[in-house]
C-alpha positions in Angstrom: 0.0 0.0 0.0 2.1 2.7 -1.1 0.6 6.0 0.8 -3.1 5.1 1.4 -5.2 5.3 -1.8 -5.9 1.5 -1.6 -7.4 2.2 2.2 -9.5 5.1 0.9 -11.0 2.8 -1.7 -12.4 0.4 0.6 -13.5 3.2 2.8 -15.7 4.9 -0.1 -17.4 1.3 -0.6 -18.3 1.0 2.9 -20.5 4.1 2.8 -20.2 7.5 4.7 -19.3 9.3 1.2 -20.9 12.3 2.7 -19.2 12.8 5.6 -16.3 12.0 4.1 -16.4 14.7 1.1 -17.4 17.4 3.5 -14.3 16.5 5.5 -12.3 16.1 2.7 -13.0 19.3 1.1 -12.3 21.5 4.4 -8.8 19.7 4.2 -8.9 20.8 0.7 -9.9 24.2 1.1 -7.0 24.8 4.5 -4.9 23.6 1.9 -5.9 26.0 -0.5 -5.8 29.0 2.2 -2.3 28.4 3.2 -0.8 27.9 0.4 -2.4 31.7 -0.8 -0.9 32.8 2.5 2.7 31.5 1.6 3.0 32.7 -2.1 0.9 35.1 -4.4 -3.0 34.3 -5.0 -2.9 33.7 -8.3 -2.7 29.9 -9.0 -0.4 30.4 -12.5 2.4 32.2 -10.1 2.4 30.2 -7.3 3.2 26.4 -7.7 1.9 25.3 -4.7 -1.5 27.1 -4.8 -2.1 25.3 -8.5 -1.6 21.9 -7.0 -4.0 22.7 -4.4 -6.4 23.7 -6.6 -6.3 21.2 -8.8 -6.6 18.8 -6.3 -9.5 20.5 -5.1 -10.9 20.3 -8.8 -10.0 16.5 -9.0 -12.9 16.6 -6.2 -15.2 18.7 -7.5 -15.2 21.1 -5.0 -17.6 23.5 -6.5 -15.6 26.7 -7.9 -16.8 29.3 -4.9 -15.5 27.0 -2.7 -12.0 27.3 -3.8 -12.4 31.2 -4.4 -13.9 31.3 -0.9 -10.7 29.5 -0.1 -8.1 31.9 -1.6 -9.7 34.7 -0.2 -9.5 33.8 3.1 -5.8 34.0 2.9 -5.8 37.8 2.7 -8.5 37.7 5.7 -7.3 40.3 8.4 -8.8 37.5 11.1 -7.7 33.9 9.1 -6.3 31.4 10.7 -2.9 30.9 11.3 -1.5 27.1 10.2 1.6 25.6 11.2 3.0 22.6 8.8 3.6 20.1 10.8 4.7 15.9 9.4 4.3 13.7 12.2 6.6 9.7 11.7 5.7 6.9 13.9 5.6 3.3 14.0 2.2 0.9 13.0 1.9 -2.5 14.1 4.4 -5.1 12.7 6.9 -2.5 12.2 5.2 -0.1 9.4 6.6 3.4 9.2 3.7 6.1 9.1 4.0 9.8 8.3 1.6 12.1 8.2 1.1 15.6 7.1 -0.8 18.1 9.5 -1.6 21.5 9.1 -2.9 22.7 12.1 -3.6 25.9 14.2 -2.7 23.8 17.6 0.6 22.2 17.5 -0.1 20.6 21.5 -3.4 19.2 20.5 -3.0 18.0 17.4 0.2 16.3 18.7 -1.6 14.8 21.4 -4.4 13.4 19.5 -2.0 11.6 16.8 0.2 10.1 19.2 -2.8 8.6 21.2 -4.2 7.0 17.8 -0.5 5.6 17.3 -1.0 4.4 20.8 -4.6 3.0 20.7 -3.5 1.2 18.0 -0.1 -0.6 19.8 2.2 2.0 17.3 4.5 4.7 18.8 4.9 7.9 17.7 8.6 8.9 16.8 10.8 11.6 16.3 10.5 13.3 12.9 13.1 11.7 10.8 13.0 8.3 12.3 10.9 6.6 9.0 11.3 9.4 6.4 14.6 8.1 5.1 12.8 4.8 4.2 10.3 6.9 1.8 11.5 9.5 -1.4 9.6 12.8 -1.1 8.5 13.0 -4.7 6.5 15.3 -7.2 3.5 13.2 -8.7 1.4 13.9 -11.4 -1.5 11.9 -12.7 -3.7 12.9 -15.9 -6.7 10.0 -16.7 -5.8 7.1 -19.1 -7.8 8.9 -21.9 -5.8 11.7 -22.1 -3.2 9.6 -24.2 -1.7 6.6 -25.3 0.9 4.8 -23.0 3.6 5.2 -25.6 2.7 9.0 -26.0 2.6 9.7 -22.4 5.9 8.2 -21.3 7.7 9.8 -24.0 6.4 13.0 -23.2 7.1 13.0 -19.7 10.6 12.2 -20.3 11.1 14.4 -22.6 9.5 16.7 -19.6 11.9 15.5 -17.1 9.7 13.1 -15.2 11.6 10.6 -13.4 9.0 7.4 -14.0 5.3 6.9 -15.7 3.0 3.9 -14.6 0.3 3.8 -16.6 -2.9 1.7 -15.3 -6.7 0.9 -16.7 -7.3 4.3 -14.9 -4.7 6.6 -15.3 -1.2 8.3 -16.3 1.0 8.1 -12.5 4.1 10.7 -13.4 6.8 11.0 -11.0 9.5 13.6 -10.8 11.7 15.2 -8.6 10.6 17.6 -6.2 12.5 20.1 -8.6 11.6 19.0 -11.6 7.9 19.1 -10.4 6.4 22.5 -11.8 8.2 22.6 -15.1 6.9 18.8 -16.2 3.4 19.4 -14.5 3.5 22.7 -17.1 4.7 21.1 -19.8 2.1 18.1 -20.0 -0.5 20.1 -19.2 0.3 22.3 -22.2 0.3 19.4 -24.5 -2.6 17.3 -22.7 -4.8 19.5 -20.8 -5.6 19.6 -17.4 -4.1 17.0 -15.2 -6.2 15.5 -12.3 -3.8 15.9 -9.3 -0.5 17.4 -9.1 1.4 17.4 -5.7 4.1 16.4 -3.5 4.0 12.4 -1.6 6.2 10.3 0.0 6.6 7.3 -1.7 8.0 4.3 -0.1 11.2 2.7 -0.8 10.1 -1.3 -0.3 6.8 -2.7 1.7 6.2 -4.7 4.4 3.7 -7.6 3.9 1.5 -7.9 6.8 -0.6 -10.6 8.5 -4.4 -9.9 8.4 -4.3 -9.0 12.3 -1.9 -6.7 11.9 -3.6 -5.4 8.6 -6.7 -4.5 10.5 -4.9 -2.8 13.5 -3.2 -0.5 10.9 -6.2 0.1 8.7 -8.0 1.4 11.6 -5.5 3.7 12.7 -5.0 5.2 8.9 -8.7 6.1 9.3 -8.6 7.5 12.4 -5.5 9.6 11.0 -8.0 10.3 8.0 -10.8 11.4 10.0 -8.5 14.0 12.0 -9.8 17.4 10.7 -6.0 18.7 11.2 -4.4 15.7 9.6 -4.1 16.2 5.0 -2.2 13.3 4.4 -1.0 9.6 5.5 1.5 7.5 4.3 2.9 3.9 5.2 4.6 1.6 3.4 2.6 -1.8 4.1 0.5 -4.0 2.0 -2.3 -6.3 3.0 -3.2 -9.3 1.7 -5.8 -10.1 -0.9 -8.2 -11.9 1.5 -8.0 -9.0 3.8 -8.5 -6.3 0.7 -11.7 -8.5 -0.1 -13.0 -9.2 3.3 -13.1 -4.9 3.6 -14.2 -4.3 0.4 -17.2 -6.6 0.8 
């Protein structure tokens, strides 16, 4: 399960897709606000800001939304957020890091090391796991937007790093560098890409037993469901039985 796409999957099947979008797009929209804060407003000058709202578009977050969002940057009385990346250990030795942003360093601190705990993890210092990920650029455009042959050489030719192409989709990776010129560049030649942005991918995965599975899934969602917490990564992989018990 490289970062946690696979859990959110099986978490859209088992319902709650309201709660969740709602959820998802105030992360989207804190995203969206900060990154305003930290560089100009306007989405074709700051790099950051563009991925945001493209990821926010990727969603469908309705357009006022995202305006709303940028706005509230230049808000005499916004919020403050600090950046925060949290690295801790799952169950049968998984590393986990997540990504805060958050207007309460002590309690958001407090609550992610007591899910770490609940779950029999611990919560490190940052740097402990990081080194066993690569912080990345990724880029993904939907599998219509061109052939496999056309898309790999024109990410190359962009500077991308790798291209895995699946039934669904176009997954470009670069370095963190390279990001913003070969998100530009593939955009120019193949329109609007559905998400753009930074992960941390990991280096190898740890197959885990289906106890351990569970333990880990649960405390990815309770991560999730953090309004502070934007993103989770962990470099395990469950097995099939375990993906199919979930999903069913």
């Amino acid at each position: 399960m490289a970062g946690h796409s696979q859990f959110k999957n099986i978490m859209h099947k088992k319902g709650k897709q309201d709660a969740i979008r709602s959820k998802l797009f105030s992360k989207l929209a804190r995203e969206i606000t900060v990154a305003a804060k930290l560089g100009l407003p306007d989405p074709a000058m700051n790099a950051r800001l563009r991925a945001a709202v493209l990821a926010a578009r990727a969603e469908n977050m309705p357009k006022d939304n995202i305006e709303r969002a940028i706005k509230k940057a230049s808000a005499a009385d916004s919020e403050n957020y600090d950046e925060v990346r949290y690295e801790g250990y799952a169950p049968g030795g998984v590393a986990v890091i997540v990504e805060a942003l958050t207007d309460n360093r002590n309690r958001t601190a407090g609550e992610v090391r007591s899910y770490f705990a609940k779950a029999g993890g611990t919560l490190a210092e940052t740097g402990a796991v990081s080194f066993m990920f690569d912080h990345i650029g990724a880029i993904e455009f939907p599998r219509k937007a061109a052939s496999e042959d056309e898309m790999l050489e024109a990410a190359i030719d962009a500077g991308a790093e790798d291209v895995v192409t699946t039934e669904e989709s176009h997954q470009i990776t670069t370095t963190l560098e390279m990001m913003r010129d070969v998100a530009q560049k593939l955009e120019a030649k193949f329109g609007e890409p559905s998400k753009v942005g930074f992960i941390w991918k990991p280096q190898t995965s740890i197959g885990v037993d289906d106890e351990a599975g569970e333990k880990i899934l649960r405390l990815v969602d309770a991560l999730e469901d953090n309004d502070d917490v934007q993103n989770v990564y962990a470099n395990f992989e469950i097995s099939d039985a375990l993906m199919a018990k979930l999903s069913g």
